[in-house]
N, C-alpha and C positions, 0 to 999 in steps of 0.2 A: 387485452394484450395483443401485440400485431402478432401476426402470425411467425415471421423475421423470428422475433425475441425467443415465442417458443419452440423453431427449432435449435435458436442456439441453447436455449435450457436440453434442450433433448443429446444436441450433436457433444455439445461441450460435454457431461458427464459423462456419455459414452468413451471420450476421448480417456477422461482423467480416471475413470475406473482401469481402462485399460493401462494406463500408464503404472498408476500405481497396485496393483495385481500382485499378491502375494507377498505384498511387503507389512512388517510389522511393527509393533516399535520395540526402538532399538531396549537390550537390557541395561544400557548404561545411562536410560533416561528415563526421570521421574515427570509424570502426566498428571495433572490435576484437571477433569474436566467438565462441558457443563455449568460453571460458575455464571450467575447471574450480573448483568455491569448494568441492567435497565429494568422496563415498565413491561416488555416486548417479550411474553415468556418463550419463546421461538426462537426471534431472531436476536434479541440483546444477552447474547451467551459467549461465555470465550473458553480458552482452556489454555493453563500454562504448564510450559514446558521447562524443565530444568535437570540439569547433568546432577544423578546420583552424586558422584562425586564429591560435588558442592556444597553438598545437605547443609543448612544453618549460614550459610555465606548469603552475604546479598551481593547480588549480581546484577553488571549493566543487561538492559530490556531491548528486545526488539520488536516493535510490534508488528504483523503482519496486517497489510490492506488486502483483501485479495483484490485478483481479476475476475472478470465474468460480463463484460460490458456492460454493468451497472444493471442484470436482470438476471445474471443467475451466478451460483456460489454460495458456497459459506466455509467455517471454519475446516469442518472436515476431509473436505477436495485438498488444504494446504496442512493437512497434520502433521503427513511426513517431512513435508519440505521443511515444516515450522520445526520437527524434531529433530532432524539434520542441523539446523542452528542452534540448535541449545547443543548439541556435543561439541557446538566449538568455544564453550564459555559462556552462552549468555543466558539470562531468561529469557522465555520468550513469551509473547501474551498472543494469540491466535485467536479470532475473534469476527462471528459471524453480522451482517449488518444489514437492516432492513433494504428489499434490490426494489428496483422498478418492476412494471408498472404499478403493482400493489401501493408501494409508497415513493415518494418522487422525493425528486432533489429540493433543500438539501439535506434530506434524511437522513445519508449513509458520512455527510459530513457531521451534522448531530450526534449518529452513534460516536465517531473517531472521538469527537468530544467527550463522550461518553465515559471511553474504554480509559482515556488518560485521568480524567476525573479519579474512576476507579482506583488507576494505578496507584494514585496517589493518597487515597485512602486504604489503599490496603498491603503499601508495599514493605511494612514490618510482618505483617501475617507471611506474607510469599515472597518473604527475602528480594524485594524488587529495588534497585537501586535509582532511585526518583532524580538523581545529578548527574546520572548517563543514559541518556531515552534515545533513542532512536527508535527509525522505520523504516520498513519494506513495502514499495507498492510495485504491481506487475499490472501493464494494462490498463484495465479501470480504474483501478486499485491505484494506479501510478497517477493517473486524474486527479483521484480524489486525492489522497496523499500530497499531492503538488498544492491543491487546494485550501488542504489542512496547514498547511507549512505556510503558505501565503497568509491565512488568516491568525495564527498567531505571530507574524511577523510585520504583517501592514496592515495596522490602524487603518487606514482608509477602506482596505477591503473588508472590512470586517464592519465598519458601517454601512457601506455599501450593498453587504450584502442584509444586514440585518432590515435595511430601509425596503429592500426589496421581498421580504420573508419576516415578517415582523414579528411571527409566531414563531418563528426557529430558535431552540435551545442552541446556544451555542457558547457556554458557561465553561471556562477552563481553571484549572486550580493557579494560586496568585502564582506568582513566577515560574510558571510551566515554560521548560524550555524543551526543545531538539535539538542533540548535539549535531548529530546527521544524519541524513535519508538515504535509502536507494530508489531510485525508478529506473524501474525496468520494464523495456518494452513499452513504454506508456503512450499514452493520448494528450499531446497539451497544448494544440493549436488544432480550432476548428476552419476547414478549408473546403471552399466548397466544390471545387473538382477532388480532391480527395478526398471529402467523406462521400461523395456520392459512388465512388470504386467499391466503398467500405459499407454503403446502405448506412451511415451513420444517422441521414435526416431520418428514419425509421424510429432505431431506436431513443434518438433525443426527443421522438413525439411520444415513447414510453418514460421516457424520464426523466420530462421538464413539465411543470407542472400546467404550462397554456403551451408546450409541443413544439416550445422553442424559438417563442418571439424574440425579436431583438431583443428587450429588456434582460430578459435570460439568457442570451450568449450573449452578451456581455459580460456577464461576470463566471463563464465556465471553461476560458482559458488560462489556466495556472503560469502561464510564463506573463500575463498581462499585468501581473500582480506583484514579481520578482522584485524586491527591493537588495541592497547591500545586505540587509539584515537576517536575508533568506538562509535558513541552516546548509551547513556545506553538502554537497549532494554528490552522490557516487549516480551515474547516469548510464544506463547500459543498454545495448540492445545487438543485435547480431544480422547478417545480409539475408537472411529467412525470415527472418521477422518480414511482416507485413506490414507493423507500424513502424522501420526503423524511419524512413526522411523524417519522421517525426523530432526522434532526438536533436534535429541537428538546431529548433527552433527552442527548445529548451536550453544548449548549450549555448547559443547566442544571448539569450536572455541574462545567464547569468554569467556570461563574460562582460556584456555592456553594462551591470549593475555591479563589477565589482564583487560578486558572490565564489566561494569558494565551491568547486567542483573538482569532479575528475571524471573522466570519458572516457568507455572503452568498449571495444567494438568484436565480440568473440566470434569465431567461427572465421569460414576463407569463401571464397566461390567454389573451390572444391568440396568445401564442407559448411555450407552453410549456416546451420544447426535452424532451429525455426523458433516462431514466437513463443516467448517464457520459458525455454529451454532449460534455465535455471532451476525450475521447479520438480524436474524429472531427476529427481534422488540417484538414479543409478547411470549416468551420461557423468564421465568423466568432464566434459566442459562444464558441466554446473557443478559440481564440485569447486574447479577453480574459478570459476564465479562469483560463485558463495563464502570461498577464504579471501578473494579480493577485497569482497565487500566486508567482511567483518574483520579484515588489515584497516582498513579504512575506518571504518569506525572504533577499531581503537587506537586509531591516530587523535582523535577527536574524544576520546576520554575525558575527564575531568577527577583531579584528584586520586587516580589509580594507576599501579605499575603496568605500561603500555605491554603487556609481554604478548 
């Protein structure tokens, strides 16, 4: 591991400890955790979240990708944020995924494979509504997520990528769909005056499996892959962000393809807010964030009263 990667494992949970400090879960939310989705007794774990409420109701899913620039995270750093969305109606599947360097890409696209697999073997047990899926990514999380949504939408990337990773699981249930995504904050165009600001050639030498020869950016930019067919995507990011110029290469993508989106930019110059801001449970701007985005995905329902 570079050294880079492990201070962000270091710097990054000191952050998210601090953030979420004294918070618990809510009593209006039911925790199932720990559940097995893989081979990987560690990291193929999730836990689903679900509004008391609702007991016995199947409910539309939101999966959580987290961030960590693909070397550090898991389920736990996003509990609360993941339990803040099930009080707004949904299930939610929160779900840890093998990081770099230990395992390389595309591993943490594998698990995503994984976890929907699961969902849809298991979603009479856990009331999980398999004809309304969506997902959440932030960051890496927003990478991979972009990544995932490309691959069940374009045939070609999914050759392409298998021709490149011949051993990669990447087995989806028959007519798995996404109704819609969020990316937030994310990474989806590799640049080389701007990952070098970012120390990105660093960590892409932890998390490409030959450290990021051509053959492998080629296929790790998620807008590269954007067809019509790509699920409608709620796209977000704010002027503290670090990654914000990023969005605006995603939002071209999927205007020149024809893809349904929507864009929005929170925070001011007077008020910046900063990267993943959303995540941080008690910032009234992620709040309304968080009801945007789940407005938006029950626009994109299927078969249920939009309320």
């Amino acid at each position: 591991m570079s050294d880079y990667s492990n201070e962000i494992r270091t710097s990054f949970a000191k952050g998210d400890r601090r953030r979420d400090k004294g918070l618990t879960t809510p009593p209006d939310v039911e925790r199932l955790d720990n559940i097995s989705y893989g081979s990987h007794p560690t990291w193929n774990l999730l836990d689903v979240y679900r509004p008391k409420a609702e007991k016995g109701s199947m409910l539309p899913v939101i999966v959580i990708v987290h961030g960590g620039a693909w070397v550090y995270g898991d389920k736990d750093v996003y509990q609360f944020y993941g339990m803040s969305l099930a009080q707004r109606g949904f299930a939610v599947v929160n779900f840890s995924y093998r990081l770099a360097p230990e395992y390389k890409f595309p591993a943490p696209i594998e698990d995503t494979c994984a976890v929907f697999s699961w969902i849809y073997k298991n979603r009479d047990a856990y009331g999980l509504d398999a004809d309304n899926l969506f997902a959440v990514g932030d960051s890496a999380g927003a990478h991979i997520l972009g990544l995932f949504a490309d691959l069940i939408t374009n045939p070609d990337y999914k050759k392409k990528l298998k021709e490149r990773f011949p051993k990669a699981v990447l087995t989806l249930p028959r007519g798995m769909h996404l109704n819609a995504i969020a990316l937030n904050c994310g990474k989806y165009v590799f640049n080389e005056d701007e990952d070098k600001v970012l120390n990105a050639p660093i960590l892409l030498k932890d998390f490409l499996p030959k450290g990021g020869i051509k053959a492998e950016m080629k296929l790790i930019s998620p807008v590269d892959f954007i067809t019509d067919k790509y699920p409608p995507a709620f796209v977000m990011t704010c002027p503290g962000d670090f990654l914000c110029s990023q969005a605006r290469y995603v939002v071209e993508a999927l205007t020149e393809n024809k893809a349904g989106f929507c864009y929005r930019l929170y925070g001011s110059a007077k008020k910046p807010l900063h990267h993943v801001f959303h995540c941080n449970v008690r910032l009234p701007e992620a709040a309304k964030c968080n009801d945007d985005e789940c407005a938006f995905f029950r626009e994109n329902m299927r078969g249920r009263e939009r309320a």
